[in-house]
C-alpha positions as CSV (number, residue, x, y, z in Angstrom):
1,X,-17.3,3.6,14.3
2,X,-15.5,0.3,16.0
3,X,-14.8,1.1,19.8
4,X,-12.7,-1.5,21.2
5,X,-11.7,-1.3,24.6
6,X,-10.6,-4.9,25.2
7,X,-7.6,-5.3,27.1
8,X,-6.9,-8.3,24.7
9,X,-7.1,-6.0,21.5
10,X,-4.5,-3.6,23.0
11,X,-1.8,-6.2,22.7
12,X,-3.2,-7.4,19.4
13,X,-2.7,-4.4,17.9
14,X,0.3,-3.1,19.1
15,X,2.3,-6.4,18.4
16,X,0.9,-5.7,14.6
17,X,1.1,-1.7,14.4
18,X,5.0,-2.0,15.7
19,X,5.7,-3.4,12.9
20,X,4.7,-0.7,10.7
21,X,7.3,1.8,12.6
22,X,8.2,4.2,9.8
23,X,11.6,4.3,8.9
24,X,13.9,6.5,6.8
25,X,16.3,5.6,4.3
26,X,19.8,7.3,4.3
27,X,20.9,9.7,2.1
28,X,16.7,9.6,-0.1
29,X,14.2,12.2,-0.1
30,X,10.3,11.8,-0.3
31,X,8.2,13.1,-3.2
32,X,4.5,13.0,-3.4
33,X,3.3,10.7,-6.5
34,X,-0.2,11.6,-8.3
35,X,-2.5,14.3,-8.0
36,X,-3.1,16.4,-5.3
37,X,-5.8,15.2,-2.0
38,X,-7.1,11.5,-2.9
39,X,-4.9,9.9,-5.8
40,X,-1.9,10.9,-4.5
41,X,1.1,9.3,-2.4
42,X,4.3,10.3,-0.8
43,X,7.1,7.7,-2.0
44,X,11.2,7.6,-1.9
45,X,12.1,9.7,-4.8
46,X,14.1,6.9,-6.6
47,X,12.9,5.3,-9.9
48,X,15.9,5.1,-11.7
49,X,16.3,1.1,-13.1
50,X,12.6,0.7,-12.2
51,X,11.6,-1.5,-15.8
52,X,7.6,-1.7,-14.6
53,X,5.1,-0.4,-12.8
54,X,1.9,-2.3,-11.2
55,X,-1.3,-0.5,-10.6
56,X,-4.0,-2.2,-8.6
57,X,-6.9,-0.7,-8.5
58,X,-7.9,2.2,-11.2
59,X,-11.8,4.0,-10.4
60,X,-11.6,7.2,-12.1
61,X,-7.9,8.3,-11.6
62,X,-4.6,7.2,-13.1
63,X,-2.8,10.7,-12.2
64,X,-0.2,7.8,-10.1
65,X,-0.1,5.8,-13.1
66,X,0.6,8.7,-15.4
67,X,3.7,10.3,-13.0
68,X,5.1,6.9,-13.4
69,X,5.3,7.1,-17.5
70,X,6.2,10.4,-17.5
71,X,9.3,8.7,-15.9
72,X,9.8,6.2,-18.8
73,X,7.8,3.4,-16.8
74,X,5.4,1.3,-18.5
75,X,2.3,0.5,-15.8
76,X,0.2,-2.5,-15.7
77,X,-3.1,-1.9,-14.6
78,X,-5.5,-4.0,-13.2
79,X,-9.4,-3.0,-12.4
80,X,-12.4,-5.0,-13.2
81,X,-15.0,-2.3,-12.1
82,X,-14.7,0.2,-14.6
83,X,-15.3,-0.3,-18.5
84,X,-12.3,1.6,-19.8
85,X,-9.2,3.7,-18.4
86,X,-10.0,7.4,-17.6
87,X,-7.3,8.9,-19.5
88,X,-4.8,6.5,-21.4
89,X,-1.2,6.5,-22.4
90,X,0.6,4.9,-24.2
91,X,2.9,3.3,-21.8
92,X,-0.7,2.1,-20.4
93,X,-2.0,-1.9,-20.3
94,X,-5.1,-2.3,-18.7
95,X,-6.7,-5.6,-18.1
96,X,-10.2,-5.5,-16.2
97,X,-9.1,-8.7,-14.0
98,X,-9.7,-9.0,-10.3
99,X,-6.6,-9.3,-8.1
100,X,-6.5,-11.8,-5.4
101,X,-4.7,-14.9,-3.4
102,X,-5.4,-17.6,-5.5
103,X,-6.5,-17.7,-9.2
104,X,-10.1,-18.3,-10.0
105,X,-10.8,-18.4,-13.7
106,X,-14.6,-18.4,-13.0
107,X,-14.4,-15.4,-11.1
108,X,-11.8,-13.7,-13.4
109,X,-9.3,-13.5,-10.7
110,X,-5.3,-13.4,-11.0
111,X,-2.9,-13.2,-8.1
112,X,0.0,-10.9,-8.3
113,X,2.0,-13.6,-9.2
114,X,0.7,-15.2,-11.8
115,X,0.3,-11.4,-13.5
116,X,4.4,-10.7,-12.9
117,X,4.6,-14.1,-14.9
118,X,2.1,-13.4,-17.5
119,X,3.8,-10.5,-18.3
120,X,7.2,-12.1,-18.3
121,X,8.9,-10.2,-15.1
122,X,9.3,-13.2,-13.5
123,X,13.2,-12.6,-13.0
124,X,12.7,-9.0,-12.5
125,X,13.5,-7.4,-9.3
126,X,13.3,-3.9,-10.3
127,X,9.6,-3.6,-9.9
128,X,7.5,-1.2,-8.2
129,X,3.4,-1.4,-6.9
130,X,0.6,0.6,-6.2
131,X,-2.3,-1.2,-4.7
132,X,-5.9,0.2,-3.8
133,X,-8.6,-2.8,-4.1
134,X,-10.5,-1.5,-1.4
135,X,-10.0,-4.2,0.8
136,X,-9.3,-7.2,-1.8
137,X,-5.7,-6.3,-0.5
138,X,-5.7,-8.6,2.5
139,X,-5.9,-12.1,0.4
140,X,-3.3,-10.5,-1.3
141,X,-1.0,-9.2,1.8
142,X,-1.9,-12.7,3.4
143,X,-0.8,-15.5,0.4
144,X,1.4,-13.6,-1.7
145,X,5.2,-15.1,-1.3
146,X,7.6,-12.9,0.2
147,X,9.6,-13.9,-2.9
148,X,7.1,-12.5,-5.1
149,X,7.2,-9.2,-2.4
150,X,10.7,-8.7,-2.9
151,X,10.4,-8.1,-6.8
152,X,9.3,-4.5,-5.8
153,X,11.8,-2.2,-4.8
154,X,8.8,0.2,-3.5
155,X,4.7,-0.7,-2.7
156,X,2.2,1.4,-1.7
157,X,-1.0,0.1,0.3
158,X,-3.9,1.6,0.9
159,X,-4.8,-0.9,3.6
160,X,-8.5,-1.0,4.8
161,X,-9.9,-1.4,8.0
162,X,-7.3,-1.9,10.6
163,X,-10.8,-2.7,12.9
164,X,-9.6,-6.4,12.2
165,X,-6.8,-6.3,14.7
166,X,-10.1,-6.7,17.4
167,X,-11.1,-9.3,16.2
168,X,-8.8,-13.1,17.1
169,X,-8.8,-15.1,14.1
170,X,-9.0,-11.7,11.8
171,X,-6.1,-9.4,13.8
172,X,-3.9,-12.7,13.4
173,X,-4.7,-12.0,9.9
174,X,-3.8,-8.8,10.0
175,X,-0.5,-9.8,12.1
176,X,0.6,-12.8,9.4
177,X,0.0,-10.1,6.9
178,X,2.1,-7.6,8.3
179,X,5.0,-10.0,8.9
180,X,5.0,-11.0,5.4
181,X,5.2,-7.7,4.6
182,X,8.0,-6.9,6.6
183,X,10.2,-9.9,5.9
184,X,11.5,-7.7,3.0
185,X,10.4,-3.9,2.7
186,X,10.6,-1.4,5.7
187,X,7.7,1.0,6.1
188,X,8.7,4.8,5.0
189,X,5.8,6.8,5.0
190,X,2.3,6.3,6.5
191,X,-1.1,8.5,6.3
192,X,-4.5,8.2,7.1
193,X,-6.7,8.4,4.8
194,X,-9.4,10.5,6.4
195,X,-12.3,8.7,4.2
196,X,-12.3,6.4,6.6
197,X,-11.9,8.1,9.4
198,X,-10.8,6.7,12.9
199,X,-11.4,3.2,14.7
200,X,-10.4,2.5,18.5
201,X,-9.0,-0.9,18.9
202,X,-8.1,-2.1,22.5
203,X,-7.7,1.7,23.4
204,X,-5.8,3.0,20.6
205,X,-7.2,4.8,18.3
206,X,-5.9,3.9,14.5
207,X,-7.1,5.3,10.9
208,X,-10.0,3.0,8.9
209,X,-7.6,3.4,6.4
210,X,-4.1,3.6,6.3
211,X,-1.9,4.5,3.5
212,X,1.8,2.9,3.6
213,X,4.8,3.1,1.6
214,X,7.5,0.5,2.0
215,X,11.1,0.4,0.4
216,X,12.8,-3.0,-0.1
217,X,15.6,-3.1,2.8
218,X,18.5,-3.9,0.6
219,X,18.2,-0.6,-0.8
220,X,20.3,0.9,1.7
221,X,20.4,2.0,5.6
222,X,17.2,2.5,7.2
223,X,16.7,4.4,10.7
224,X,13.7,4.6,12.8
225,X,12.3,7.7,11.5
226,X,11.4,10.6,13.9
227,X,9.3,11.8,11.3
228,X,5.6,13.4,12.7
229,X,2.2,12.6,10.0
230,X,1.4,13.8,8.2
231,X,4.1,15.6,6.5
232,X,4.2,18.7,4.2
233,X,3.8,16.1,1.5
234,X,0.5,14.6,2.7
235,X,-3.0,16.2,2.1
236,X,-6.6,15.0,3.2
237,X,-8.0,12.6,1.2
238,X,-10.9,14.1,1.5
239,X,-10.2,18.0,1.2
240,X,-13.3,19.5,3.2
241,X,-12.2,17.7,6.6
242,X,-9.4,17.9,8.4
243,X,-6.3,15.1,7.7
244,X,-5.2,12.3,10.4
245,X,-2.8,13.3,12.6
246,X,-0.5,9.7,13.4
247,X,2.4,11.3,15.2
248,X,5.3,9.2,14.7
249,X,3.2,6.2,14.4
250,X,5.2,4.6,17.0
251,X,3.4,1.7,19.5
């Protein structure tokens, strides 16, 4: 377990953690998304208009990916480590490609990107993502274009090892990452995934692994939510131990 108590950390992290201060949006409610414990995710309960759904990251569950086409969404999946889907549907198209910042054709990596324009939603901006790579999502978070960010009304991260933030060169990572983020989406809903249980970094202790939901800001009036994590919606990842409790996640 990380335990950081430089002085210069504490500032690293709280100038990046403020900026994932959950927020709510006016007038939406939350419903949890996938199965129950690990799999699962609390999001904005608003998919009407949404024409496709991204899943990054697959392993032996597609419960997200099937709540999504029971809505009518078809769901591009992406997840070179398995050799087939789980449980298939027909609203399903799985492509066993690694996701990253740049593309590599040697090492059968896409970015997300050149996928939206492989699959001709270049020009669509009523996308939504799921994303659990198990920490390939930081070339992503880092290089992406906001542009490209902004496609997706909602995104859900599973974003690994907050640790980084005591590091210099890697928690200015995590910071660029975070403002690129932000440019476009406000965070709605955060929990900690208790997998990976906690890190201290300049004093303050923060979840291995952080779950976050975003919504895209012009989808109406946000508020700085007084909300304390986790929520009714949110279970343990891990059901034998006890969840994260985050508080209002403020810095």
């Amino acid at each position: 377990m990380l335990h950081d108590l430089n002085p210069q950390s504490t500032l690293m992290a709280q100038g990046a953690l403020r900026m994932l201060r959950p927020h709510r949006l006016a007038g939406a409610e939350k419903v949890r998304v996938g199965r129950f414990f690990d799999g699962g995710y609390a999001m904005v309960d608003r998919f009407e208009g949404i024409e496709a759904a991204y899943s990054l990251g697959i392993n032996d569950d597609v419960s997200w990916d099937l709540d999504m086409a029971a809505r009518g969404i078809p769901v591009f999946q992406y997840d070179p480590t398995i050799p087939q889907l789980p449980e298939d549907h027909e609203l399903f198209q799985w492509k066993p490609v690694w996701i990253g910042g740049t593309v590599d054709a040697e090492t059968n990596t896409e970015t997300l990107e050149s996928l939206i324009r492989q699959n001709g939603h270049e020009n669509n901006h009523d996308l939504i993502l799921k994303c659990d790579i198990e920490g390939g999502e930081w070339p992503l978070l880092q290089r992406t274009p906001n542009r490209v960010l902004r496609q997706f009304r909602q995104m859900v991260f599973e974003i690994h090892n907050l640790g980084y933030l005591a590091n210099g060169v890697d928690g200015n990572n995590v910071r660029k990452a975070f403002l690129n983020l932000t440019a476009s989406h406000y965070v709605v809903h955060v929990h900690g995934n208790n997998f990976g249980g906690w890190q201290v970094v300049g004093g303050i202790p923060v979840p291995g692994v952080i779950e976050v939901t975003m919504v895209r800001k012009d989808e109406g009036t946000f508020a700085v939510s007084d909300e304390v994590f986790p929520t009714p919606l949110d279970m343990p990842c891990n059901s034998n131990e006890a969840d994260l409790f985050l508080g209002r996640f403020e810095f």
